[in-house]
N, C-alpha and C positions, 0 to 999 in steps of 0.2 A: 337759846342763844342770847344776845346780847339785845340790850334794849337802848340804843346810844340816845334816844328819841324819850322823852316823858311818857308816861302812859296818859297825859292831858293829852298828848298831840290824837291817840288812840281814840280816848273817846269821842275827841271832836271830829274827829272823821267816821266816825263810824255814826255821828247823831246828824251830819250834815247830808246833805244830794249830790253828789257829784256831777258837774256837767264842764268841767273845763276838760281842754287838750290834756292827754295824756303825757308823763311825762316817758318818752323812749329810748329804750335799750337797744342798739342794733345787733343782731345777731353776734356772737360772740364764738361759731363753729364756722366751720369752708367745710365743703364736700368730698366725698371722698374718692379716691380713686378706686376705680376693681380690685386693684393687687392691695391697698389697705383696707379691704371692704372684708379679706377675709375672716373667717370664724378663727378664736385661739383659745387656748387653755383656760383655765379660772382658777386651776390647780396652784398650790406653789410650787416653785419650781427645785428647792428641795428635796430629796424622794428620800433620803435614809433615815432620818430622825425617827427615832422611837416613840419620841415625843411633840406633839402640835399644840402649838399656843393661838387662840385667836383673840383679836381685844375688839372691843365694840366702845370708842368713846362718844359720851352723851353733849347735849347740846349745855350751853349757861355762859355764853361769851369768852374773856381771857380765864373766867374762874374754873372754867371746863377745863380749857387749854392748857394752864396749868396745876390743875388734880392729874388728868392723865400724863401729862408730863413727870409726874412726881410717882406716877405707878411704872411707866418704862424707866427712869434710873434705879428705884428699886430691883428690878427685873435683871438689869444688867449687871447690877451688885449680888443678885443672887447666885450662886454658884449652879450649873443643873449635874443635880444627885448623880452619882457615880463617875462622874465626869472630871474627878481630882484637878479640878482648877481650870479645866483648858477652853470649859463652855460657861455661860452663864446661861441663865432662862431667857433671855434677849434673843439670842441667837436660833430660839426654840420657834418663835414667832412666824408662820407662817400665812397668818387672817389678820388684817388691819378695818376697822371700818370707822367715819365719822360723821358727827353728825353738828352741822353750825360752828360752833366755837372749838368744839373738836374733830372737826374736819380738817382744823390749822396745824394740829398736831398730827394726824394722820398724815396728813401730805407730806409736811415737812420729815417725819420717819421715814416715811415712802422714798421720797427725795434722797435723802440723809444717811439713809441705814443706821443701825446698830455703833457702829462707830462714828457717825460723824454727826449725829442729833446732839449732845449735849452742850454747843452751843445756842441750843432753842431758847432759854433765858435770856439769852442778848440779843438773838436776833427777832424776839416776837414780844416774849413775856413782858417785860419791862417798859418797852416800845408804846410809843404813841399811836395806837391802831386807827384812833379819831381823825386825826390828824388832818384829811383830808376830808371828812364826814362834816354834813349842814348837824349841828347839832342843838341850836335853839329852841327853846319850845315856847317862843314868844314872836319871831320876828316872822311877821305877815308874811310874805316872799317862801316862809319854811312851812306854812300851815297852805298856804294855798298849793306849794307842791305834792303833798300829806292830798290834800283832794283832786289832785290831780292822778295816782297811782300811786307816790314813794317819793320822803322826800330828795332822796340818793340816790342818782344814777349810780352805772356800774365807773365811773370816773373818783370816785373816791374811793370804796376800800378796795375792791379789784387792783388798781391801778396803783395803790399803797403793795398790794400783799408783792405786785410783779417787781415792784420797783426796790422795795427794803428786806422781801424775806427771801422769795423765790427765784428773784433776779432771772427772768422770762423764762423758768423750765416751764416743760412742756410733759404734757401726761407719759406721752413715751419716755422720760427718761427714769420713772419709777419702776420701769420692766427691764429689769438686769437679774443676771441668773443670781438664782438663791435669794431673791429678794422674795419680799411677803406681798399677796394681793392685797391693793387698795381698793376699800371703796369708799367713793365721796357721794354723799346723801343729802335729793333737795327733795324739792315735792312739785310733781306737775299739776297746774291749778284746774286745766281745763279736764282730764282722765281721772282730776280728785286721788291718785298717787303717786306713791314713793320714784321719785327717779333715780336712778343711781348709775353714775358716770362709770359704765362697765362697757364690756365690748358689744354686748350684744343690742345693748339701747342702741347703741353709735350703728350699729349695723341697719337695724331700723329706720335711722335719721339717715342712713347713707350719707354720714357724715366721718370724720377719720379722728378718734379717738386720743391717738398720741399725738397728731398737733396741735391738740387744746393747750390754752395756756393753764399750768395747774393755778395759777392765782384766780380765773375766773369759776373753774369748777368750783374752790375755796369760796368764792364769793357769795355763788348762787345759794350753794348750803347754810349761808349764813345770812341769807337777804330776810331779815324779818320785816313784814308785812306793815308797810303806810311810812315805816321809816328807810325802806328799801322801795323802789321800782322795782318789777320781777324780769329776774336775767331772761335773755330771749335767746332761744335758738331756733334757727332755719328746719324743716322738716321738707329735704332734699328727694326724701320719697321717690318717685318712678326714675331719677335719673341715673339709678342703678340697680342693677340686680339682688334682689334678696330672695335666699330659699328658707323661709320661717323654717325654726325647728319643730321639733315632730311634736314636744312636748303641748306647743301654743294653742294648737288646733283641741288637744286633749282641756286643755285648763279652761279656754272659754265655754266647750260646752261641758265639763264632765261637772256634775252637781256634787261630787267627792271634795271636787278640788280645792285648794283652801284659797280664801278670798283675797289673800294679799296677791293671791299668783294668777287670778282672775286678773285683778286691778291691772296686773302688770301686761297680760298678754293684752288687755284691750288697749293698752297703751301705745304697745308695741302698732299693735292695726292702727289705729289714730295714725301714727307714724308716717303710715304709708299710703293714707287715701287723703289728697287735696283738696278734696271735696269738703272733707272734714275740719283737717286742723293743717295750715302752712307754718304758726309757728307756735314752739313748746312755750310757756312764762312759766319759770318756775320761782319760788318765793323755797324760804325756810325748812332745812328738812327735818326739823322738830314739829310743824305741824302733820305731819304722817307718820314718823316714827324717831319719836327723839332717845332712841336707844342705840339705831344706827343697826338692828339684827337682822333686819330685811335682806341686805348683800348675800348671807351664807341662806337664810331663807328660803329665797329664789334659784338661787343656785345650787342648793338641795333639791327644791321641787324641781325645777327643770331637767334634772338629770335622769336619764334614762338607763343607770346604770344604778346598783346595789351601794356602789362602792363611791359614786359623784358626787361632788366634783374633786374628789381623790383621784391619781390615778393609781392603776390595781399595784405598784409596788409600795406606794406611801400607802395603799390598805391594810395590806401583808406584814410591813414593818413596824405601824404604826403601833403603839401600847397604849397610847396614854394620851386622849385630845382633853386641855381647857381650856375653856372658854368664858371669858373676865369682860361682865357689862362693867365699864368704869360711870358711873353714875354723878355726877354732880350738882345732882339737883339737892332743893336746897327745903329745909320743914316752911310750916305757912310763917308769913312775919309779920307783923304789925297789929295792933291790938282790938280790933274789930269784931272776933270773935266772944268777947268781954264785955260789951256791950248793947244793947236792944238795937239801938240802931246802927246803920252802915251792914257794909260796905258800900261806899259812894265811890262816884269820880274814879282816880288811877285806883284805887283800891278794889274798886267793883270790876273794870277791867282784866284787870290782873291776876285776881280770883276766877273768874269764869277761863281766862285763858288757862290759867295751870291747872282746873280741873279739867279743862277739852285733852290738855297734853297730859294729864294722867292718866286717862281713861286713855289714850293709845296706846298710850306707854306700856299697860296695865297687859291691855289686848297683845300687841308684837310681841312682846317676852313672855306672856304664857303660852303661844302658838311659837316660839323658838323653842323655850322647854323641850313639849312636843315636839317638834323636830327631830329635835338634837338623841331624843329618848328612840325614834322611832328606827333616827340612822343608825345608832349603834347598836339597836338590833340586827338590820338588815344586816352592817356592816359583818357583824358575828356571822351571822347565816349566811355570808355571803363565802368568808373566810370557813368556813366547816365543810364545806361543797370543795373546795379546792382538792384536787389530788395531787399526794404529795413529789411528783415531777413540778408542777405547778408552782407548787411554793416553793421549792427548790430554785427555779428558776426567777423567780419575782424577790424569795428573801435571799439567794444565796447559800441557803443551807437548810436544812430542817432538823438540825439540834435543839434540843429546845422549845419547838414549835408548841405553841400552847391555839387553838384557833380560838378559843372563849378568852385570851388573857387579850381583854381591850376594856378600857374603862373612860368615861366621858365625868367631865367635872365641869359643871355648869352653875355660875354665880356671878353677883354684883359687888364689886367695891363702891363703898359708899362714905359719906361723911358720917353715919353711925358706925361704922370700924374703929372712929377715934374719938368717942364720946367726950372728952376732954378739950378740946377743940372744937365742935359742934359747935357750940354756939357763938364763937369766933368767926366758923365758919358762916353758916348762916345769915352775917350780917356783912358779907362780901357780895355785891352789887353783878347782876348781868350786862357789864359795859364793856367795852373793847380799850379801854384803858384803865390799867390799876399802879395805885404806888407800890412801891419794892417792896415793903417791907408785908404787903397783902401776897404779893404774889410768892415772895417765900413761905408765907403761912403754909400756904395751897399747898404749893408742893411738896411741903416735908411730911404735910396731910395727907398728900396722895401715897408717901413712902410710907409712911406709917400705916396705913389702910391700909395696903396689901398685905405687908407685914404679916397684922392682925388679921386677915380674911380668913377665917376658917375652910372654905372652899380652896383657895389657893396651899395652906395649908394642909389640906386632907392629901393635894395632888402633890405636894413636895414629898410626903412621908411615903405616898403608894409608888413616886416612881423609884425613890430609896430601895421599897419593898421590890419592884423588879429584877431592881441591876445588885439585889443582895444573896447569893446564896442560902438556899433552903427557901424561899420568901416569895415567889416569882407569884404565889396568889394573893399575897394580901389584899384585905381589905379594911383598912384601916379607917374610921370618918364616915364609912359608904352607908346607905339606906339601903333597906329592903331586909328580907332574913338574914341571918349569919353563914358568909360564905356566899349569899347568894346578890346579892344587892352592888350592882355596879354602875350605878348612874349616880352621881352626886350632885343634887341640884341646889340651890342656893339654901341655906339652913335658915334662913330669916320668914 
């Protein structure tokens, strides 16, 4: 995410002893009622589409915000194959997730939908994000806050995003039918992970989900560390009923289970013992996973179903899932590799940080791979079990039925998609305010990547291959033998 703050202000706090007042955030959740405490779907809500788009955008400030900006109008310019004009890929979208800088864009889709985001370049990209932000990296007053916790409360960008973009919506107004699941991603400091404003956290927090305001969920994912205070929430715990899912009890103790989904269920328990922990601080959700892949992650592993967090007719129907990390990160910069000495000062900072968040980075998206590789197995074997009353009744008919014709396409759009621009790109700044003429760079960058993605490519041509007579198996692009190979993971 964005760095509004010098990386001076970083290393002087990080070489000093803190012992002043803290600077505080008050809770930014109310509690929840029983009747909103209940459990909901994670599903889209959706069920016919043959075809499921999820996007994961990455952390790097407005430069994130609008790269992936610039991959959903592509998306919506794209026609989806077979569909003589009447769909575009946009409307295929059924997974949103964000992470800091692209957190702004996620919500605002979420918010917006398909037809009403493309005015996100006036209403964000161009915009003064700073605006309310301490941004000095000299004036005493801003360094003593810097050792205090952060030098930003949540009264600057919070209170920007409620006031200029999202004008007070509220999490529940992203849950309208056929819209796509959001998730917004920060990092809980004290359980050391990934939070993500989903229902079941909230459930947890015995706190109510959809009257968050989406400007502060926005905020928290974006709060990076000594230039942010860390957002706070209440952990409302005993004052309501929770029945943990069955999954929780399995992930904390099963030695199988993968560790992001440990993380997560101890989280959960934290939650609910006062004893423990009364309130969440979350900072940055690029320091846990600045891909943002964790949401379907989690909610793959929690599922106690073959076919979760699908329900069984979007299984049945389903042909064709991609899933596009939009990547913003940016190659190393400055010339200290060329030299015996340095990295000093901001440079040394800034190096050790973007190798901590490579190395997550690195980690979340080879353990999503995995995933992704293992669901579209079950998904198959789950689909071949069906008898065909079953699928009759879940797809509506069984002409046609192929149970093996399901293919998954898994890959990153990136700034090496437009080699030509790279290095333009690269020298576009992690700040929350950029001039126009940068922020279009970005975007036409972002159009152009996907464009170019060979992964998004392979899945245009294979769902061609479906809705084409004679063709319903191709495999065009795919790895593994000929004929046999139906996982398409990122070719880079």
């Amino acid at each position: 995410m964005s760095r509004p703050l010098s990386s001076a202000i970083l290393v002087l706090a990080a070489g000093l002893l803190s012992g002043c007042a803290s600077v505080l955030n008050e809770p930014i959740n109310l509690p929840a009622i029983e009747a909103a405490n209940a459990a909901e779907p994670v599903a889209p809500n959706s069920e016919d589409n043959a075809t499921l788009i999820g996007l994961s955008f990455s952390g790097g400030g407005t430069r994130a915000a609008a790269f992936s900006f610039g991959v959903l109008k592509e998306m919506a310019a794209t026609p989806l194959p077979g569909e003589t004009g009447k769909r575009s890929m946009i409307e295929a979208i059924g997974f949103v997730s964000g992470v800091s800088g692209g957190s702004v864009t996620a919500a605002y889709f979420g918010l917006k939908g398909p037809q009403g985001f493309q005015d996100y370049r006036e209403s964000f990209l161009i915009q003064n994000a700073e605006e309310y932000l301490r941004t000095s990296m000299v004036r005493p007053s801003n360094l003593l806050r810097a050792l205090s916790g952060g030098v930003n409360d949540r009264t600057g960008f919070a209170r920007w995003l409620d006031e200029k973009v999202f004008h007070n919506a509220r999490f529940g107004q992203m849950r309208r039918p056929g819209a796509p699941v959001i998730w917004i991603n920060a990092t809980d400091l004290y359980s050391r992970a990934p939070f993500i404003f989903e229902t079941e956290t909230f459930r947890a927090l015995c706190s109510d989900l959809n009257q968050l305001p989406l400007s502060e969920a926005v905020a928290a994912s974006a709060a990076v560390p000594v230039a942010f205070a860390p957002i706070v929430l209440e952990a409302y715990g005993p004052r309501c009923t929770y029945n943990p899912p069955g999954w929780l009890e399995t992930a904390r103790h099963n030695m199988q289970a993968a560790q992001s989904l440990k993380n997560y269920a101890r989280a959960l328990e934290n939650y609910r013992d006062p004893a423990k922990l009364k309130y969440v601080k979350l900072l940055d959700g690029g320091l846990s996973d600045n891909f943002g892949v964790t949401g379907l992650t989690l909610a793959r592993a929690a599922s106690q179903t073959a076919y979760g967090p699908l329900t069984p007719r979007q299984a049945v129907r389903m042909k064709r899932m991609v899933y596009l990390v939009v990547n913003a990160g940016r190659e190393q910069i400055g010339d200290w590799g060329r030299r015996l000495e340095g990295p000093s000062g901001g440079e040394f900072l800034s190096a050790v940080t973007d190798a901590m968040i490579e190395s997550t980075v690195a980690e979340s998206y080879d353990a999503f791979r995995m995933t992704m590789r293992d669901w579209q197995q079950q998904l198959i074997e789950y689909r071949c079990k069906l008898s065909f009353s079953e699928v009759k009744r879940l797809r509506g008919s069984t002409a046609g039925w192929d149970c093996r014709d399901l293919k998954f396409f898994i890959g990153q759009v990136a700034f090496d998609n437009v080699p030509d621009k790279q290095a333009a790109l690269n020298q576009v700044p992690t700040t929350l305010q950029l001039p126009a003429a940068q922020v279009d760079l970005v975007i036409e960058a972002g159009r152009e990547a996907l464009r170019a993605n060979p992964t998004f490519n392979g899945a245009l041509r294979s769902i061609e291959g479906v809705r084409t007579a004679g063709k319903s198996r191709m495999t065009v692009g795919e790895t593994g033998p000929a004929g046999g190979g139906d996982f398409k993971p990122d070719p880079r």
